[in-house]
C-alpha positions as CSV (number, residue, x, y, z in Angstrom):
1,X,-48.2,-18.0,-48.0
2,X,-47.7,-14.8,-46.5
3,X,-48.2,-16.6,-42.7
4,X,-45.0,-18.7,-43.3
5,X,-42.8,-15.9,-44.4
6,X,-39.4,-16.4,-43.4
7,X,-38.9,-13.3,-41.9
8,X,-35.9,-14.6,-39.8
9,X,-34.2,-15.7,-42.8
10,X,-34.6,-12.4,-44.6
11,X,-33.4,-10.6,-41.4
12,X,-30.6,-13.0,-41.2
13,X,-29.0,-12.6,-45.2
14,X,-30.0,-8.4,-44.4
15,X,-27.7,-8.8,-41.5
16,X,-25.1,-11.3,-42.8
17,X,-24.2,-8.8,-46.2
18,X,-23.6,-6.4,-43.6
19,X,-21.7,-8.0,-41.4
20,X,-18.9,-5.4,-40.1
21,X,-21.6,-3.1,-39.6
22,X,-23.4,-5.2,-37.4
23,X,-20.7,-6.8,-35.9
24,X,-20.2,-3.5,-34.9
25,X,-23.4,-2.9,-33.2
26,X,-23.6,-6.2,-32.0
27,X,-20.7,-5.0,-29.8
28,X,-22.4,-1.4,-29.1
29,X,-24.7,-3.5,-27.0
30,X,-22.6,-5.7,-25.9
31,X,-20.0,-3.1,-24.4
32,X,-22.6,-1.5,-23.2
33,X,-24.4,-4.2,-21.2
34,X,-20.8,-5.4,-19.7
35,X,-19.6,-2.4,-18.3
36,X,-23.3,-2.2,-16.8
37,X,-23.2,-5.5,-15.0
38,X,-19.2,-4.6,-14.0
39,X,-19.7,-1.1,-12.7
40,X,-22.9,-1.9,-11.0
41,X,-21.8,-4.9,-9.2
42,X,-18.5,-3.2,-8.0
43,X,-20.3,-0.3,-6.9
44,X,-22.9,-2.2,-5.5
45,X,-20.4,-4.7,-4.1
46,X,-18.2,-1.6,-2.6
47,X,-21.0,-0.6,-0.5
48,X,-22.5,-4.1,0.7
49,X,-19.1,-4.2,2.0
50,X,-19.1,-0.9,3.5
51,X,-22.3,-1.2,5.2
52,X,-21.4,-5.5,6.5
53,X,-18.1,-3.4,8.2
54,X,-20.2,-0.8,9.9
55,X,-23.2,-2.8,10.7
56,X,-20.0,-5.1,12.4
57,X,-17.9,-2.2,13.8
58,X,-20.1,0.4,14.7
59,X,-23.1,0.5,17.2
60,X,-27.0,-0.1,15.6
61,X,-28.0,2.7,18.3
62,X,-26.1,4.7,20.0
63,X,-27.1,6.3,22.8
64,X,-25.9,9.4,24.5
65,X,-26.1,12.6,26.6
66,X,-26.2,15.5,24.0
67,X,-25.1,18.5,25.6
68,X,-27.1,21.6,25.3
69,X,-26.2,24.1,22.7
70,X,-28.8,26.7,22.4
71,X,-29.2,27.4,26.5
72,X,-31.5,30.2,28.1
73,X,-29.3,33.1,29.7
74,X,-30.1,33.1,33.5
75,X,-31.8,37.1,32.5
76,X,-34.2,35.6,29.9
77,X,-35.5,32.8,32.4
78,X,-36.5,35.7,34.9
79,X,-36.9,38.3,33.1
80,X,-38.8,36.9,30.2
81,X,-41.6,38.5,27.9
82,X,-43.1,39.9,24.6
83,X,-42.1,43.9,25.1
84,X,-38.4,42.8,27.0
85,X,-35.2,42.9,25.5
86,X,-32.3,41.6,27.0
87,X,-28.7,41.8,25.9
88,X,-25.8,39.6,27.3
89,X,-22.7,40.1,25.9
90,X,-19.7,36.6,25.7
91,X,-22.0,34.1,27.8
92,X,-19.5,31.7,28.9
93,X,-21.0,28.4,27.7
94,X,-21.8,26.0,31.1
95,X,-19.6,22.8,31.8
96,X,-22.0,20.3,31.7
97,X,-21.0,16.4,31.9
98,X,-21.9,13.8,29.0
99,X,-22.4,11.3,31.8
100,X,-25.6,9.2,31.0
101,X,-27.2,9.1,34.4
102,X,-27.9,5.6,35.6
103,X,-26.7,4.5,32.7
104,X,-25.6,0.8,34.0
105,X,-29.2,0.6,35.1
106,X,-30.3,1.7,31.2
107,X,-28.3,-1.2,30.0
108,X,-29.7,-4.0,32.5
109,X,-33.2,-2.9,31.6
110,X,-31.7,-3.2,27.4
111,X,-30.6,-6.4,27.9
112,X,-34.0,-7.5,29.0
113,X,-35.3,-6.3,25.8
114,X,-36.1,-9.6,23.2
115,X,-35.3,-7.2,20.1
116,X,-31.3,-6.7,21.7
117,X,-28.9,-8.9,20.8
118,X,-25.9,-7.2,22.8
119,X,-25.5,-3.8,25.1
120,X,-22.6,-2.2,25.9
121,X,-21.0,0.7,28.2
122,X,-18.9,3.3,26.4
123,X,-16.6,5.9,27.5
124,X,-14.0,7.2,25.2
125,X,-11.6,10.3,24.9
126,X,-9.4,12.1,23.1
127,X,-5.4,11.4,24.0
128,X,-1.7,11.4,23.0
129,X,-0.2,8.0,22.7
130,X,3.5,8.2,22.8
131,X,6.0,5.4,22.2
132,X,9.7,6.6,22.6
133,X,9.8,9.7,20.9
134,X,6.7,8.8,18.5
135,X,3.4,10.9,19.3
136,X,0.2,10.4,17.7
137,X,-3.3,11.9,18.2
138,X,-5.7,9.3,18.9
139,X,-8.9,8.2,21.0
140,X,-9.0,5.5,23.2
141,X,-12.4,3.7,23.8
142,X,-13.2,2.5,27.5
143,X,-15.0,-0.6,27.0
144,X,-16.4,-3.9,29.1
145,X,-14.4,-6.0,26.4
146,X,-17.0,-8.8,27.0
147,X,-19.8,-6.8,26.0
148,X,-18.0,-5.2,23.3
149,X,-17.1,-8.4,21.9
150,X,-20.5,-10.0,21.8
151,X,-21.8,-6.4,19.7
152,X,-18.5,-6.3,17.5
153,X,-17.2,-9.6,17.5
154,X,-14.0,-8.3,17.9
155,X,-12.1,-11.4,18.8
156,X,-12.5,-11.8,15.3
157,X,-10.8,-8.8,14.1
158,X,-7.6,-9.3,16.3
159,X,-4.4,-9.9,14.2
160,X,-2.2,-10.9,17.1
161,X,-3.1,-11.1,20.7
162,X,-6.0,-11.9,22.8
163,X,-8.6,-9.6,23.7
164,X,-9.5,-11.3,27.2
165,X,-6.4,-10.0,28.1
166,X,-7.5,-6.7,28.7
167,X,-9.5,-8.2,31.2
168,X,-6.7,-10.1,32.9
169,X,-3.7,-7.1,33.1
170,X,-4.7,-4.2,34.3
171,X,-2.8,-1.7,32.1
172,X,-3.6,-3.7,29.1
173,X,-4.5,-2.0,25.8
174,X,-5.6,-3.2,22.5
175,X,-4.4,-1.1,19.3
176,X,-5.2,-0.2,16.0
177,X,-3.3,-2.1,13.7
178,X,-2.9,1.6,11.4
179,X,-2.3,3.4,14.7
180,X,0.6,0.7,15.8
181,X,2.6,1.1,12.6
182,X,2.3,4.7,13.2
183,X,3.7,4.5,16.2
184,X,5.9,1.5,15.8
185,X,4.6,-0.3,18.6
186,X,4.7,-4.2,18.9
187,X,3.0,-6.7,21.1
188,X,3.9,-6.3,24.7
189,X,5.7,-2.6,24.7
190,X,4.9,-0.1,26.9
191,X,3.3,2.9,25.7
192,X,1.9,5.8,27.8
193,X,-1.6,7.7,27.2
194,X,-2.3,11.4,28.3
195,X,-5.7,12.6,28.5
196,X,-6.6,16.5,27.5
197,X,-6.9,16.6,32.1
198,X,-3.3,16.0,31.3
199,X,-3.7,12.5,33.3
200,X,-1.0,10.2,31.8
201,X,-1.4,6.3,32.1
202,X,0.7,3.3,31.3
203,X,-0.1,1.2,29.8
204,X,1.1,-2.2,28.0
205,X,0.0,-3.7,24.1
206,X,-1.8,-7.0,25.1
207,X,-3.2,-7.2,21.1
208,X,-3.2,-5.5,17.3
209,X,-7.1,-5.1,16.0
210,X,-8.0,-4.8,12.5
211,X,-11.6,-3.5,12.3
212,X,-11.2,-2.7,7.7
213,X,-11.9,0.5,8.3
214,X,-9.0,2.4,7.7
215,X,-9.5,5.6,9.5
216,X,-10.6,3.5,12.7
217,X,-7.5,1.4,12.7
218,X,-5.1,4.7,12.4
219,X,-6.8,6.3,15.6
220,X,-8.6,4.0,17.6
221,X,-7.4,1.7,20.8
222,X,-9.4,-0.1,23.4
223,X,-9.3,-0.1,27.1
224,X,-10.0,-1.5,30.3
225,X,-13.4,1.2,31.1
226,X,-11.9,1.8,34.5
227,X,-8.8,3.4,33.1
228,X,-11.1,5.2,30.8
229,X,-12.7,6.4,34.0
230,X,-9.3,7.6,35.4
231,X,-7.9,9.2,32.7
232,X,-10.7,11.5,32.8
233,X,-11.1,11.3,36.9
234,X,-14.6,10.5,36.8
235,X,-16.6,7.8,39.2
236,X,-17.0,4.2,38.2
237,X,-20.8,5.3,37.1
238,X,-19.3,7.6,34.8
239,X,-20.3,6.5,31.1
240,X,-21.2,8.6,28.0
241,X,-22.6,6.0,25.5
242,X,-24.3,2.9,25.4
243,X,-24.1,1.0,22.2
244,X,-26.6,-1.6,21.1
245,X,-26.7,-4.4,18.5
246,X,-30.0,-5.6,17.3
247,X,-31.3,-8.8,16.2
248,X,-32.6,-7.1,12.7
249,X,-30.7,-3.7,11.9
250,X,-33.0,-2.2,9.6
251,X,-35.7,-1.9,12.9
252,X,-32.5,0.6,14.0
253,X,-33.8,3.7,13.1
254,X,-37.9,2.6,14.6
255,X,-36.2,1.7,17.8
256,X,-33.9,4.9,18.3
257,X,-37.1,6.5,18.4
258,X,-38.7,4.5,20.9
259,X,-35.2,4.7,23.4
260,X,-34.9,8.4,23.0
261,X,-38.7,8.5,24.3
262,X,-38.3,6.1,26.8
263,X,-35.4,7.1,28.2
264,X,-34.7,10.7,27.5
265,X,-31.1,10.7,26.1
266,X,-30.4,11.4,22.2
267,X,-30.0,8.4,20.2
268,X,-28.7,7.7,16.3
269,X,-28.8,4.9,14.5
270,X,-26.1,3.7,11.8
271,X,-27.7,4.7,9.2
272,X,-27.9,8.2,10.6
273,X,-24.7,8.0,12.2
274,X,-22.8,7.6,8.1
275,X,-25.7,9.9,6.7
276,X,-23.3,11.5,5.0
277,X,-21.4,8.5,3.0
278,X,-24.6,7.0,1.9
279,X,-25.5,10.1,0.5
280,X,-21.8,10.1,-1.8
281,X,-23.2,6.3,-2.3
282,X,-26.6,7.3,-4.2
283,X,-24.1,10.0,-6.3
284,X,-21.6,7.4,-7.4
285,X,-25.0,5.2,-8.4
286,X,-26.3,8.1,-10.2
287,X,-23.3,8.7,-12.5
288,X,-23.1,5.0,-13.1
289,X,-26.3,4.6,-14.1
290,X,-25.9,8.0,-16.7
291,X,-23.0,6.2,-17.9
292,X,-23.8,3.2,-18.9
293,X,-27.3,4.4,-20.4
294,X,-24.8,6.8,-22.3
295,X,-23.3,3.8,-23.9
296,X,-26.5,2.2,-24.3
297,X,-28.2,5.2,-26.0
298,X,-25.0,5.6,-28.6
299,X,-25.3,1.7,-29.3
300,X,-28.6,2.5,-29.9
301,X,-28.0,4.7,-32.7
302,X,-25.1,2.5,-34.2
303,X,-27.8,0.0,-34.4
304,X,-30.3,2.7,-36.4
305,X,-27.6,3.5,-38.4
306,X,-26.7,0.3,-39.4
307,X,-30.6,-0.3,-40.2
308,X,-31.2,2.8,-42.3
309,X,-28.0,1.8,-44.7
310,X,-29.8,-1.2,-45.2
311,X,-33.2,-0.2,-46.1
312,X,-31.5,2.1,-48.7
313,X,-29.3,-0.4,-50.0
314,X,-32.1,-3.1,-50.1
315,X,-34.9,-0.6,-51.6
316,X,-35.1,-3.0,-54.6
317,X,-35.9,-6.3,-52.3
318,X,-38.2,-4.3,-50.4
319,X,-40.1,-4.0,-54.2
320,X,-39.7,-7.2,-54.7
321,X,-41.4,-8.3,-51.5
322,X,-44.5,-5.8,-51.4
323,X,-44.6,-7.0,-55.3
324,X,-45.2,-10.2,-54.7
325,X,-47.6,-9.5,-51.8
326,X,-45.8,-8.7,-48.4
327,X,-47.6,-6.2,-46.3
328,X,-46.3,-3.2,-44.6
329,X,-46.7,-4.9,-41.3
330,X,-44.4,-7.8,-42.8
331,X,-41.5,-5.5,-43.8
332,X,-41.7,-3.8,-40.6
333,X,-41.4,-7.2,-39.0
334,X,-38.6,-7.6,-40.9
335,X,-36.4,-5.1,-39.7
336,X,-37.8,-5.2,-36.4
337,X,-36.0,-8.4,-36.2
338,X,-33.0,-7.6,-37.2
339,X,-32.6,-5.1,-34.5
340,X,-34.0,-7.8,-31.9
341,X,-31.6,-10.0,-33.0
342,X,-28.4,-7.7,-32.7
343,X,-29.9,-7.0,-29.2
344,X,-30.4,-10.5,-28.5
345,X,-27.0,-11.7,-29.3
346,X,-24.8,-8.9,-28.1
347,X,-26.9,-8.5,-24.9
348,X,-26.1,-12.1,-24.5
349,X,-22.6,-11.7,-25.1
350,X,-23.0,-8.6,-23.0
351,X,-23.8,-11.0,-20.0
352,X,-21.0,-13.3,-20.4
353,X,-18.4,-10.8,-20.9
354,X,-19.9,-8.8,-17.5
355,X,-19.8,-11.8,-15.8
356,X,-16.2,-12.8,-16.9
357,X,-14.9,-9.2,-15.8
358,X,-15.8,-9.8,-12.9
359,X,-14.5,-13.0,-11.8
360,X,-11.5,-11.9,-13.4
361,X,-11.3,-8.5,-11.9
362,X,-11.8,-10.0,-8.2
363,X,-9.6,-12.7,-8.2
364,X,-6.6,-10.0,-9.1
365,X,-5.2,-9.4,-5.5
366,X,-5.4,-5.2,-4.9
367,X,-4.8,-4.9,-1.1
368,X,-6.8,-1.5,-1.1
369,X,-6.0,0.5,2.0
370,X,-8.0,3.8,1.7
371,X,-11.3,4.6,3.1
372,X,-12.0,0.6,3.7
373,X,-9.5,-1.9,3.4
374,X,-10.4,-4.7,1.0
375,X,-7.7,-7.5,-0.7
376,X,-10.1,-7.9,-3.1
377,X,-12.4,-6.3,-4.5
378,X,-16.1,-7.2,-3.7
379,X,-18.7,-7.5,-6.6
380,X,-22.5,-7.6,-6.3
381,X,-23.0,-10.7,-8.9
382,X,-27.1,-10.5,-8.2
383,X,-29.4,-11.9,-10.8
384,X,-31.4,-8.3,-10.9
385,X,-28.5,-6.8,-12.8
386,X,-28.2,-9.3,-15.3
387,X,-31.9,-8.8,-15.9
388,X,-32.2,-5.3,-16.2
389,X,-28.8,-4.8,-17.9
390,X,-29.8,-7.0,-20.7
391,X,-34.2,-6.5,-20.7
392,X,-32.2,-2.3,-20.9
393,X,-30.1,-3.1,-23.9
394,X,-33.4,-5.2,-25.9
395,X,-35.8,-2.2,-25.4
396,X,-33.0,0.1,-26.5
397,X,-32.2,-2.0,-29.3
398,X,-35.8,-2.2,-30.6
399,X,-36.5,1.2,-30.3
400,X,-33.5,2.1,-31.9
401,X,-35.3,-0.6,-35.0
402,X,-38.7,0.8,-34.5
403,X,-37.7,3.8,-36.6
404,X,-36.0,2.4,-39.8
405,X,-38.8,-0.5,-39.7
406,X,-41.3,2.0,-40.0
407,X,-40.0,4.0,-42.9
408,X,-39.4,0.9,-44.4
409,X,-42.7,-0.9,-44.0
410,X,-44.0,2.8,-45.5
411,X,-42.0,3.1,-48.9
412,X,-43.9,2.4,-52.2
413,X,-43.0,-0.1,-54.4
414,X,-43.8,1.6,-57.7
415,X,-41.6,4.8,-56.5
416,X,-38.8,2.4,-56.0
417,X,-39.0,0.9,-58.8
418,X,-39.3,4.0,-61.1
419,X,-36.3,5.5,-58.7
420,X,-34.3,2.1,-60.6
């Protein structure tokens, strides 16, 4: 008899005389789940996005000639020892060129290599772009356009014009769309460029890019590499960097190792390269995650609560039930169940409403220009959240149960009844 006990039925009528109370907790858990599966996805989603626009925008490796900082003094080279002390007082630092020599022949032997999907030359430089009487700070970034665009794909990122024409005109150069409505320039007006050598070009808007990256957009412009060249008067050989974009991105940071030893020049990878964002990334995961446990954990304890009134209220039934021969393991069933069951329906209540926030949330048109530019924002909608958000709230739930199930299944039936 005891083998068929209705336990669920019990659980259910301890539940259903209760029922504010455990509508209550019901929604604890279900709050508590949703907000998981919303904050998680959007931070997640945030920084998928983040790294798809740098993996598309930025280089996999860079490499470059990194100038020296911590040089020998001419008198410590020849007069160098253990016992010898030499002073020199305001060493001018030595003017030593960023050029990458034989750089072009670097990137032929790159392009030979099966891992490589794209190489490219890079020569850029601070400048002053002035439009009328407009002035704005900027870089420009002397590029083979070709190249560039089989790395960044950025034929895909122009909002007006064509990219080949940079190729065609001369004096033709591509702009930021930020950096173009800072300087209210329009497709095919002149603007001129001076370079910190105080070189000044001309030069003529063949086409608007929009990389979604906000800072980029505001500063950044591309030219022909040979103007690059002359606003800095340097020789045709004359590059700096060499960007590469590999088949599989995450073998970045193996293969910058194996460049800078074959070739001698410092190289980063991407992921070194934003070091510092990803770390702000793991930060923002971290509070989410101490958030959302938060809510969890006080759920948890609306649930005990909840579960405690009712043992005290239904002290009689409990004698009744160990009267008529229930075990302790049977009452602790009991109210074990109850708290698996306002787990299991607000956790899947919890999923729904997550997943409802969501689609709601990122259908609503936000046009975010700040760090990244997004119309909408991006959620992460993977399957692990939904697991872990709601396997999260069931253990929570049931340990939250295990207590007031245990006191329970230890109360004496004559004690309650002589309490009566």
């Amino acid at each position: 008899m005891i083998k068929k006990t209705p336990v669920i039925k019990i659980a259910l009528t301890h539940l259903l005389s209760k029922k504010r109370q455990t509508i209550v907790a019901m929604l604890g858990v279900t709050f508590g789940i949703a907000i998981f599966i919303f904050q998680a996805g959007l931070m997640s989603g945030f920084q998928s996005y983040f790294i798809e626009e740098t993996v598309n925008t930025t280089a996999n490796i860079r490499i470059f000639n990194e100038a020296e900082k911590n040089r020998k003094s001419i008198l410590d080279k020849i007069n160098d020892g253990e016992n010898k002390w030499n002073v020199v007082l305001n060493q001018k630092p030595k003017d030593e060129q960023t050029k990458i020599k034989n750089g072009y022949q670097i990137i032929a032997a790159l392009e030979k290599d099966t891992r490589v999907v794209g190489v490219s030359p890079f020569l850029g430089s601070q400048v002053i772009f002035k439009v009328g009487i407009s002035q704005i700070a900027g870089r420009v970034s002397g590029v083979d356009i070709v190249k560039e665009n089989i790395l960044f794909d950025v034929s895909k990122n122009m909002t007006q014009g064509d990219l080949t024409k940079l190729q065609t005109i001369p004096n033709g150069i591509i702009l930021g769309d930020g950096l173009a409505d800072l300087l209210g320039a329009q497709m095919n007006d002149n603007i001129s460029i001076t370079s910190p050598l105080a070189v000044t070009l001309e030069m003529k808007v063949v086409g608007i890019n929009h990389s979604g990256l906000t800072e980029v957009d505001k500063t950044r412009a591309y030219i022909n590499i040979r103007n690059a060249q002359k606003l800095l008067r340097v020789d045709g050989a004359y590059i700096t960097d060499i960007n590469i974009k590999l088949k599989d991105f995450e073998k970045s940071e193996e293969l910058a190792k194996f460049y800078h030893k074959k070739f001698g020049f410092r190289t980063v990878d991407w992921k070194e390269a934003n070091a510092n964002i990803f770390s702000v990334f793991k930060i923002q995961n971290l509070i989410t995650y101490l958030i959302i446990i938060s809510i969890l954990i006080v759920s948890g304890f609306g649930i005990f609560n909840i579960l405690m009134m009712i043992i005290y209220e239904k002290m009689p039934d409990i004698a009744i039930l160990k009267a008529i021969g229930y075990k302790d393991i049977d009452i602790k069933k009991i109210f074990l169940t109850e708290s698996l069951i306002i787990g299991i329906i607000g956790g899947l209540l919890g999923l729904l409403l997550g997943f409802l926030l969501q689609k709601v949330v990122g259908s609503v048109k936000m046009d975010i220009k700040g760090f990244v530019s997004m119309e909408y924002l991006r959620f992460n909608s993977s399957p692990a959240f939904y697991l872990f958000a709601y396997m999260f709230g069931l253990i929570a739930t049931a340990i939250a149960g295990y207590i007031p199930a245990r006191k329970a299944a230890k109360l004496d039936a004559i004690d309650i009844i002589r309490s009566k």
